[in-house]
N, C-alpha and C positions, 0 to 999 in steps of 0.2 A: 961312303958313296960320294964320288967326286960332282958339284955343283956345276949346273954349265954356266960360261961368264954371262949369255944375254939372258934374260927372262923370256921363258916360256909361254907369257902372258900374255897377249897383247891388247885384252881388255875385256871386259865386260861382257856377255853376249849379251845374256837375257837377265831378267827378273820376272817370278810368277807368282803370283800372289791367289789365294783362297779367297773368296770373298761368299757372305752369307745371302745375299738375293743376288743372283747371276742378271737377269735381263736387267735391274736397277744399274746396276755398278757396269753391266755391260754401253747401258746410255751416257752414263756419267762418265766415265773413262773414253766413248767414243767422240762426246764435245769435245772433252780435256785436250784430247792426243789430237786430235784434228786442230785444234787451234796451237799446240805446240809445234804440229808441220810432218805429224804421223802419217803412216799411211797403214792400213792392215795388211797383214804378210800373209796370215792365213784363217780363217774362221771354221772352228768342228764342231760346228753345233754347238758343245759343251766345252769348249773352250776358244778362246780367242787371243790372238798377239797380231802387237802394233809394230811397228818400224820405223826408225830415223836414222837411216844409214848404216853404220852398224850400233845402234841401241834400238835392242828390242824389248817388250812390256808388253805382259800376257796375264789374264786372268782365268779364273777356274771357280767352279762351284765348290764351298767347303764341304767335308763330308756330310750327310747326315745330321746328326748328332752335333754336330758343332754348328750348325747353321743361326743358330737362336744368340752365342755367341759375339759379341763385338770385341774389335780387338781396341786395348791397353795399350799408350805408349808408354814405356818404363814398364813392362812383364819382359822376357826373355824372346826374344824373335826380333824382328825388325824396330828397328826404330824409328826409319823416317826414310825414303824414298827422295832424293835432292836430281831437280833438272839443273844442268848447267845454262842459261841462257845467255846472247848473244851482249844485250848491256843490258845498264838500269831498267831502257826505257821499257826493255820487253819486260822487265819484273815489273812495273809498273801498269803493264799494256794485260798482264796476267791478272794483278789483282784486278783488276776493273771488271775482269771478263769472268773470272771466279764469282765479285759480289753480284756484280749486273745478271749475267747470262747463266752462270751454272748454281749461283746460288747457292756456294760452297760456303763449309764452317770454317772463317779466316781464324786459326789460333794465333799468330802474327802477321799483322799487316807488315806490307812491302816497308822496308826501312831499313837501317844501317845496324848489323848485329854485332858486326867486329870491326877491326881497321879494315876498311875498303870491301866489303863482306856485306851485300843489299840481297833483301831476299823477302820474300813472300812465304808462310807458313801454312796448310789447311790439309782438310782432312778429307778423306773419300766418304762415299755412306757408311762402310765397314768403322771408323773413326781412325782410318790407318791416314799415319800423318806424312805431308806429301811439302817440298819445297819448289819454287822456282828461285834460282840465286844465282848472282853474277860475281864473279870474284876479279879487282886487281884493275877494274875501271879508272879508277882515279889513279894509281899507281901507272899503269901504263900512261896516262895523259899527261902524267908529270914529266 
């Protein structure tokens, strides 16, 4: 089967995630996304997704049975959830508004991970582990 030369891809639609208390994780993700500059695309009762142009982020109740459930980072599924933000100052402007406002479990504070690589680490209620990071700040101002 012949490959086509451009990528078929052009990015990312969605991501949707299970979560074990729906209205909890429905408030928590509604500050989040609201102060990252979301907006909601659509609400069904039992599900919901956000919008920032084309990135969208949607949750959902787990089933049943899985609800009791918190998810592991290092088991088999996701690993970690990464916003791209604008610079430093928004990763900085996030942590503040995670400790202050939303009261979120900071696993790593905002700070310098790799070369030029600043980023904020925490987790949702579910313990699903979430970034804000900016990459290539200081390289570009060089």
């Amino acid at each position: 089967m012949a490959r086509s030369p451009q990528s078929r891809v052009v990015g990312i639609d969605h991501i949707s995630i299970r979560v074990s208390d729906y209205e909890k994780s429905k408030a928590f993700y509604a500050r989040l996304l609201d102060f990252l500059g979301f907006e909601v695309e659509a609400d069904y009762g039992s599900t919901i997704g956000w919008k920032n142009g084309i990135t969208l982020f949607w949750i959902a109740p787990a089933d049943a049975g899985d609800r009791h459930r918190k998810h592991h980072t290092g088991e088999v599924g996701l690993h970690h959830y990464a916003f791209r933000l604008r610079s430093r100052k928004d990763v900085d402007e996030l942590d503040a508004f995670l400790r202050n406002e939303l009261k979120a479990e900071i696993v790593d504070p905002a700070g310098e991970y790799y070369d030029d690589y600043y980023a904020v680490f925490f987790l949702d209620p579910d313990g699903i582990k979430l970034e804000g990071m900016k990459y290539g700040e200081r390289h570009a101002a060089g």
